[in-house]
N, C-alpha and C positions, 0 to 999 in steps of 0.2 A: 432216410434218416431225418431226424426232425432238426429242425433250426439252429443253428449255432448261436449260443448265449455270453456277454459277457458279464463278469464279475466283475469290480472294480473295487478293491479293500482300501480305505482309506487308514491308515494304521497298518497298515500290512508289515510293515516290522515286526509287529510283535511275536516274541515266542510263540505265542499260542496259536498262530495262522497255520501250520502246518496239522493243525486238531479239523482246523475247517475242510481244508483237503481230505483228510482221512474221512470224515463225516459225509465228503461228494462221493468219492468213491464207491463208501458204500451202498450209497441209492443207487439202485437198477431202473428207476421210473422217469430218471432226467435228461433231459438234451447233453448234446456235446455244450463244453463250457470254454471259455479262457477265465481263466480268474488270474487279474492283473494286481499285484501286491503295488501298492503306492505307499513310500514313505521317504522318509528327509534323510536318516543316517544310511549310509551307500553301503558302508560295510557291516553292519547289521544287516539291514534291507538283502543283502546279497547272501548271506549264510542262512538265512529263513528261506530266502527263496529254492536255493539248492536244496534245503531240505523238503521242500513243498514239489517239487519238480523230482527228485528223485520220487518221490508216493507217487505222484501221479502216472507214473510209467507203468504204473503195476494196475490201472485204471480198466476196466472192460470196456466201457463209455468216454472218445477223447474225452479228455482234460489236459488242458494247455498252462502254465504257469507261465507267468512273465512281470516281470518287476519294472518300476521306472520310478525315478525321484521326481519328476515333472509332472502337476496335478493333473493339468489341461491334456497331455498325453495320457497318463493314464486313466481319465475317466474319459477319453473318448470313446464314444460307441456304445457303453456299458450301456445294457439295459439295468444293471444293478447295480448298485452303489452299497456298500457297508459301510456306516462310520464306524470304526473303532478304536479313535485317536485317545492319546492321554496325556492331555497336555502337561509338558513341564515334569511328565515323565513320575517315575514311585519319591522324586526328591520332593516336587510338587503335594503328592496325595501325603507322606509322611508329616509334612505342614499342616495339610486340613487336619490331620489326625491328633496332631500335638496339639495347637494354640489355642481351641476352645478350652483346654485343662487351664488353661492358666485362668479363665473368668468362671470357674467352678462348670464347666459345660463337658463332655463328652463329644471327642472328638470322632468322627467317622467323613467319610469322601463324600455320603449324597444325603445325609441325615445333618438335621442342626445347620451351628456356621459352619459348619465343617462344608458341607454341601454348598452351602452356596458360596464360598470362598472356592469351589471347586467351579460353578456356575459361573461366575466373573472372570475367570482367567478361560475356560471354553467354550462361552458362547459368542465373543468375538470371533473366535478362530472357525468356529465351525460357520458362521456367518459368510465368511472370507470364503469358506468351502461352497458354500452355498451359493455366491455369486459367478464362482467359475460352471460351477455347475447347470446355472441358469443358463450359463451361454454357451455349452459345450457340449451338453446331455439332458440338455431340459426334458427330454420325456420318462428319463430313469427313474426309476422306485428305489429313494433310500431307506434302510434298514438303519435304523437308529440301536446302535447297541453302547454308545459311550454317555458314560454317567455324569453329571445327576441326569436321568433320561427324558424326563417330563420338562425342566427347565428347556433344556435345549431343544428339543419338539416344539416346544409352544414358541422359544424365540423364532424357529424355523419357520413355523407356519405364521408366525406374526409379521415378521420381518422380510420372509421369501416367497418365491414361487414353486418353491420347490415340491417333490410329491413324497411324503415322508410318512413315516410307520415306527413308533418303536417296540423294539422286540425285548424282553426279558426270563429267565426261566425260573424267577422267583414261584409266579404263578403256578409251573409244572413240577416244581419241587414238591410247594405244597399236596398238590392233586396226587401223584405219585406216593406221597406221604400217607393220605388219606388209602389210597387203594392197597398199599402194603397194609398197615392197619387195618381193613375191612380182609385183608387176602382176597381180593377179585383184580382183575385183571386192567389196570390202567385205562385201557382205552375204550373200557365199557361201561366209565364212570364220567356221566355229567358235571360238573364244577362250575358253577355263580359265582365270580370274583367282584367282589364290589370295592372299587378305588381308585385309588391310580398308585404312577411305580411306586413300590415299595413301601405303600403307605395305603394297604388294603387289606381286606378278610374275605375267605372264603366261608358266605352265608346260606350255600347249599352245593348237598355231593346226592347227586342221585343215582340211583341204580339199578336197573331193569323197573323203574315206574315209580319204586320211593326213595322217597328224601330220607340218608341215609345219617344225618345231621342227628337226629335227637339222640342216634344209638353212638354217633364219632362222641358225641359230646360226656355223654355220660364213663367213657375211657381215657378222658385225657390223661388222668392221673398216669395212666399205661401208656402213655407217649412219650417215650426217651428225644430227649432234649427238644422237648416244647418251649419257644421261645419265650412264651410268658406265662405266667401263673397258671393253674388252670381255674383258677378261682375266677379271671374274668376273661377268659373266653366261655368260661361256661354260663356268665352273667351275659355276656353281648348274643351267647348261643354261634358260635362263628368261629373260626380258625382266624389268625394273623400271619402277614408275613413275620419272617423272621427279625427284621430291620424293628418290629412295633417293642421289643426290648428297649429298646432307645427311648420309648417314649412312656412305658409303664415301668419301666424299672432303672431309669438313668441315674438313682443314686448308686446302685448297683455296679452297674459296668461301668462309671467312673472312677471309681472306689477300686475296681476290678485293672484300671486301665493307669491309673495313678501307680498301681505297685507293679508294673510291666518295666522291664528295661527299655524294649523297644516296642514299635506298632506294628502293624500289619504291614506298611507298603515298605520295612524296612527291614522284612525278613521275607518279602518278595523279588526285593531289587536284588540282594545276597542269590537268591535262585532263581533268577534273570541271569547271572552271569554264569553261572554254572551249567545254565541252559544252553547259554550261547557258544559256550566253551566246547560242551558237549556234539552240538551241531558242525563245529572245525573240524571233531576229529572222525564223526562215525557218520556212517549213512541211515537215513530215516528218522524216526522218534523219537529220542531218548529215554530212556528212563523217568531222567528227571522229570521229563514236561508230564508225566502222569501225575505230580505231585505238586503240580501247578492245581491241573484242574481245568477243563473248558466243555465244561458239560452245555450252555450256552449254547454251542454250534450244532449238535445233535439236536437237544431238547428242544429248540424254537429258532434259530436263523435259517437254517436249510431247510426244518421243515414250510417255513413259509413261504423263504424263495419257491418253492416248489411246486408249493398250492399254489401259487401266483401263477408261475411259467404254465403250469399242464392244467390249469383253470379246474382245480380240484374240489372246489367248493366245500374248505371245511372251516373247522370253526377251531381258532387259536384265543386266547384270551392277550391281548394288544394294546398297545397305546395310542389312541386315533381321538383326534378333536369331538368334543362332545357335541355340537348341535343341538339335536332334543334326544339325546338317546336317556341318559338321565336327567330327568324334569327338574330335580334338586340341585345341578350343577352348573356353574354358571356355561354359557354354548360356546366359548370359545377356549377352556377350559380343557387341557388333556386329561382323560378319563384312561384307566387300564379296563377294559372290559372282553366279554366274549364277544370273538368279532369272523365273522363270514368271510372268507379269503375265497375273491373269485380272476378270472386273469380279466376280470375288466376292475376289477378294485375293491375296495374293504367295506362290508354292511358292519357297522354296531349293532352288537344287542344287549338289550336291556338287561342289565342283571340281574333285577328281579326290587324285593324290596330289603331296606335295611332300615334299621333302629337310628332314631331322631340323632341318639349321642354321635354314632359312628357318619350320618349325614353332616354332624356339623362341625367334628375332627378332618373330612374330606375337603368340605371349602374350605374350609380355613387354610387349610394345606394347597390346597389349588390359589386361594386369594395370594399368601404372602409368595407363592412360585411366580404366578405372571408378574405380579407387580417387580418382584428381585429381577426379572428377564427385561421387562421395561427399562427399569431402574440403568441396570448394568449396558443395555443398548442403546441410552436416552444420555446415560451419565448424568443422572438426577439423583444425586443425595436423599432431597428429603423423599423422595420414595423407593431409596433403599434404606432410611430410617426405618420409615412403615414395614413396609417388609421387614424387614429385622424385628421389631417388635411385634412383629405376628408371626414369629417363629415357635413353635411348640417349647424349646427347649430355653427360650429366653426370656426370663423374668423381669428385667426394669429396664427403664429406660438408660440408667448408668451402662448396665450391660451392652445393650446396643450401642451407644456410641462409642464403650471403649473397642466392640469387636470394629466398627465402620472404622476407628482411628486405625487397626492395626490392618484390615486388607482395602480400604478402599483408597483407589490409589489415585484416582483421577485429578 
């Protein structure tokens, strides 16, 4: 039998951890596992994990669950570390969401201020993560899945030793999107992601040898809930993430978000608890947590753990330090690209080419991320002024300093 592997969840609290278990399960291609849930509330922590350890029983491949409130315990030994912490919890995320409305902005958790008021309260914390980890499990692979993802990568690898990857399934929405649309089969379809998180296009889908792009293009109209016009993705030639609503259409979904009662993390935290409630009384899954949603752990965290562990050599589309992989971005710079997962570590590859405009929407968005990461790890003001004023969604300078008067707090 092959090797025993640990997992190590940072976040493991959360409702949605027992999605990841069912996701191990069902691979037949993986080592025996522990996955050690690590989190702060004991009795949360404890009712997740009961439900994550009952699934596992039912495992053909061990799977061992085990919980611990103690960081330095539970990331010992891990060969895998998952962030998936959230700081300050949906009271937290409901803030980022609200108080850009008040300076005419659109609020969201990893877009605008919204995001980086989300950046400033987690990149200390995961920092702190990152230095027990340095001395406890220095040779683990983190899997970066807590948002904004790019901010906290780049403080990672700025600021630590650490060996870090972030994963998102933004990119396999798209692609999946694209292959239903074509009706071929997902995984016989090439995809060129050119960006980073959530703040990229995909600029070619190929398919047994062609570029299937001029014929996706000319159908957008037939693309039920396209995130933005099809007016200018069929101008850039390119698919968006979904997140790019925010940036071609923010009169819209503030307008949209303005006559809302409440936001998103405050009709999450209402079925958080009903989640939790649910896990007291019944064994396994509930219901409810289908209505969460954690496609995430399917779509791109196990499959990479996986490529990794059984040295699979395939190719994910990933968040890894640029270098020279794109010549147009600055090399220290986290880039979302298609990336080689080998069990000795991660090749980038070139995405291919993109259009000058969408080149220089990329840096600019890469520029004001490290500098806000600096900023927030330096506790330098005037360069999180900068930063702030190179935020896509902020227009004068009034506006930056009233948003820096209301989250910086240093």
């Amino acid at each position: 039998m092959a090797e025993k592997k640990k997992l190590a969840v940072l976040g493991g609290s959360s409702i949605a951890s027992p999605v990841l278990v069912k996701e191990l399960i069902a691979r037949k291609d993986r080592p025996p596992f522990e996955v050690c849930l690590v989190g702060r509330t004991k009795s949360k922590l404890e009712k997740v994990a009961a439900a994550s350890a009952g699934l596992a029983e039912k495992s053909e491949i061990p799977l061992e669950i085990t919980h611990e409130t103690d960081t330095e315990k539970g990331v010992e030994g891990a060969n895998y570390i998952l962030n998936q912490i959230r700081v300050g919890g949906y009271d937290a995320r409901a803030y980022d969401e609200k108080f850009p409305q008040e300076f005419g902005i659109i609020g969201e958790e990893t877009f605008g201020p919204g995001g980086m008021s989300n950046a400033l309260r987690t990149i200390p914390v995961v920092l702190d993560y990152c230095r027990i980890i340095e001395k406890i499990a220095p040779e683990a692979l983190i899997l970066n899945l807590t948002n904004p993802n790019s901010y906290i990568q780049y403080a990672a690898t700025r600021f630590s030793k650490v060996n870090i990857v972030g994963v998102c399934d933004s990119p396999v929405g798209i692609g999946e999107g694209i292959a239903a649309m074509l009706d071929i089969p997902y995984e016989e379809l090439w995809v060129e992601y050119v960006g980073m998180h959530h703040f990229g296009w995909v600029m070619k889908a190929v398919w047994r040898g062609a570029d299937m792009m001029p014929e996706i293009v000319k159908k957008l109209r037939e693309v039920p809930g396209l995130p933005v016009d099809p007016e200018i993705a069929r101008a850039v030639g390119g698919i968006p993430t979904s997140y790019f609503k925010y940036y071609y259409h923010s009169n819209r979904v503030l307008e949209k978000q303005q006559a809302q009662d409440t936001v998103r993390a405050e009709q999450l935290k209402e079925l958080e608890s009903e989640i939790i409630s649910d896990y007291s009384e019944m064994e396994g899954v509930p219901e409810s947590l289908d209505r969460r949603g954690a496609h995430w752990y399917g779509a791109i965290v196990v499959p990479v753990m996986l490529a990794h562990a059984n040295n699979a050599n395939q190719v994910f589309t990933l968040n890894v330090i640029n270098n020279t992989t794109v010549k147009w971005m600055p090399p220290h710079a986290i880039i979302e690209t298609p990336t080689l997962v080998t069990g000795h570590g991660f090749v980038p590859l070139n995405p291919g080419d993109a259009p000058l405009d969408l080149q220089a929407m990329v840096r600019l968005n890469a520029t004001f991320e490290m500098l806000w990461a600096e900023a927030v790890v330096e506790k330098d003001y005037d360069k999180a002024l900068r930063a702030m004023m190179l935020n896509h969604l902020v227009h004068n300078l009034d506006q930056a300093k009233g948003i820096l008067d209301e989250i910086w707090k240093f």
